[in-house]
Each structure stands twice: as C-alpha cells, then as structure tokens.
C-alpha positions in Angstrom: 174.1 60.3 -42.3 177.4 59.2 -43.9 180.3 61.9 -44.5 183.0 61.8 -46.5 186.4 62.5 -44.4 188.6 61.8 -47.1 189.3 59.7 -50.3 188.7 57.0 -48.1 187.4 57.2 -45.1 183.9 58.4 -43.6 181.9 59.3 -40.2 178.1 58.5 -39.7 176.7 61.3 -37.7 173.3 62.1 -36.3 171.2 63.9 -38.3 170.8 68.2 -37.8 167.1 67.1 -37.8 167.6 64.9 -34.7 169.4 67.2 -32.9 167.8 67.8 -28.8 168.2 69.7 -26.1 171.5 67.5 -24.8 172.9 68.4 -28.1 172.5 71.9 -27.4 173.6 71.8 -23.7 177.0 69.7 -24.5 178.4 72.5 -26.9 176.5 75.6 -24.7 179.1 74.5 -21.9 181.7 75.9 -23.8 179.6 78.7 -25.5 180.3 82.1 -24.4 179.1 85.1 -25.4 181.4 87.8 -26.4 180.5 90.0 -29.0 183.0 91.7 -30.9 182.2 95.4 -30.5 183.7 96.2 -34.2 181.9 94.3 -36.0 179.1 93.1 -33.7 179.9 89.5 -34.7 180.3 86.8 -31.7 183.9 86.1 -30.9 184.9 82.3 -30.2 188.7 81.4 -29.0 190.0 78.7 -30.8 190.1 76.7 -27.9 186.1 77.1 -27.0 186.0 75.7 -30.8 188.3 72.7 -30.0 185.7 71.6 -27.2 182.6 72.3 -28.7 183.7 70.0 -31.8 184.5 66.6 -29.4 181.8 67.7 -27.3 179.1 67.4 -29.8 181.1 64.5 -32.0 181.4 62.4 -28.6 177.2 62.0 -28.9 177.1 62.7 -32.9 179.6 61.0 -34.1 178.3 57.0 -34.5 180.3 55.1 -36.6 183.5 55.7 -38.8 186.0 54.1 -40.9 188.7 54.7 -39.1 190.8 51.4 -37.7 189.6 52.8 -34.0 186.5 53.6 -32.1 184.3 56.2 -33.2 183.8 59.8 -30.7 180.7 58.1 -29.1 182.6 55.0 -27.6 186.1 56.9 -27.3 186.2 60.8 -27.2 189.9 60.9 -27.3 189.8 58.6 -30.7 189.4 62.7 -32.2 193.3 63.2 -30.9 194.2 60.8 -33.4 193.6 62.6 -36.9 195.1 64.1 -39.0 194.4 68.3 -39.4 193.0 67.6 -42.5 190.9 64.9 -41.4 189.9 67.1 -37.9 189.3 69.8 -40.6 186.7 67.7 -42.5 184.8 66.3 -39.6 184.5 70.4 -38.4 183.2 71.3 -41.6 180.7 68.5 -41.2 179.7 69.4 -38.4 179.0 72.9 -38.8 175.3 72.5 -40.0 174.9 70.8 -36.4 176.6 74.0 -34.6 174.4 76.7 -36.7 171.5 74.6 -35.7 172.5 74.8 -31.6 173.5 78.6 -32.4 170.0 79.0 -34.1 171.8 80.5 -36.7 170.0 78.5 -39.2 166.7 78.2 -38.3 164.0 79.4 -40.5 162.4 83.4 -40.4 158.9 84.3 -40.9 157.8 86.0 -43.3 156.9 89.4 -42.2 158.4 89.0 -39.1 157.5 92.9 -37.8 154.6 94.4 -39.5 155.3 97.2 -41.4 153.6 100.2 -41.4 151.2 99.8 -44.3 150.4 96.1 -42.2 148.9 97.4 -39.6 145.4 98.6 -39.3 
C-alpha cells in the first residue's frame, strides 16, 4: 500500500493484513515490558521506538520515491530523512505496531458472561 510522506514523495509498505510472525519478532526484539505503575500504561524509551521503526520498515518498507534505496534493500537509507519525513513514515507505520502489540485486534462480543448469561 502506497503512503504519502510528503507533498511529494511516498513509501509502499506491506499491508497490516500481511503482517507474520517475522514481523512480530523483528520489533519484539526491542519490545520490553515495563509498565508504568501510575498509570498502568506500557512505557517505551525513545530509543526502543527508534529501533522498532527501521526494524519493521527494513522488511515493510518496499519501495519509495526517495532518490535512494528503500529500508528493504538499505536500512540505513532511514538516516537520511528529514524529521518530518521520519515523522510521517512512524505515523504510517503505527497501524503495523498496534497490530504486533495486539492492540488492535478485534474483541468478542461478550467476552466474559455476565451473570444473567450463565445458566
């Protein structure tokens, strides 16, 4: 799927949809788990998020306008945007990261029965 970077350039990217299990493993690597105790809320250092972006962009990221190659062929082409254009491609990805977090994957309906469920 295409993504607009900016007014004129774009990144083709896998697919959430496509996503496997050595999607899930390259961005786990740098997943740790450390929970907030506050506000409950998992707590990631900004450096974790650095390397869970060009981990999962090296295999997602296809194809791109860019005058250089794409993640995929060359993971250090990411070192050469812009902030805003490293912004983008984040916010791109994000779908992808909520779907390795299982943040975004769909709840049953009546997940626990309640009490006037069961008989």
């Amino acid at each position: 799927m295409r993504v607009p970077i900016d007014d004129k350039n774009w990144a083709e990217l896998t697919p959430v949809g496509e996503l496997t299990k050595l999607h899930r493993t390259a961005v786990n690597e740098f997943l740790t788990s450390e929970y907030d105790p506050a506000t409950g809320r998992l707590v990631i250092r900004a450096s974790v998020d650095d390397q869970m972006a060009a981990a999962l962009l090296h295999l997602i990221c296809t194809d791109w306008s860019f005058p250089f190659a794409p993640p995929s062929a060359d993971p250090a082409s990411l070192n050469r945007l812009t902030l805003q254009q490293d912004e983008k491609l984040r916010e791109a990805i994000q779908p992808h990261i909520n779907a390795i977090k299982g943040l975004n994957a769909p709840v049953p309906e009546n997940e626990v029965p309640t009490p006037g469920s069961v008989s």
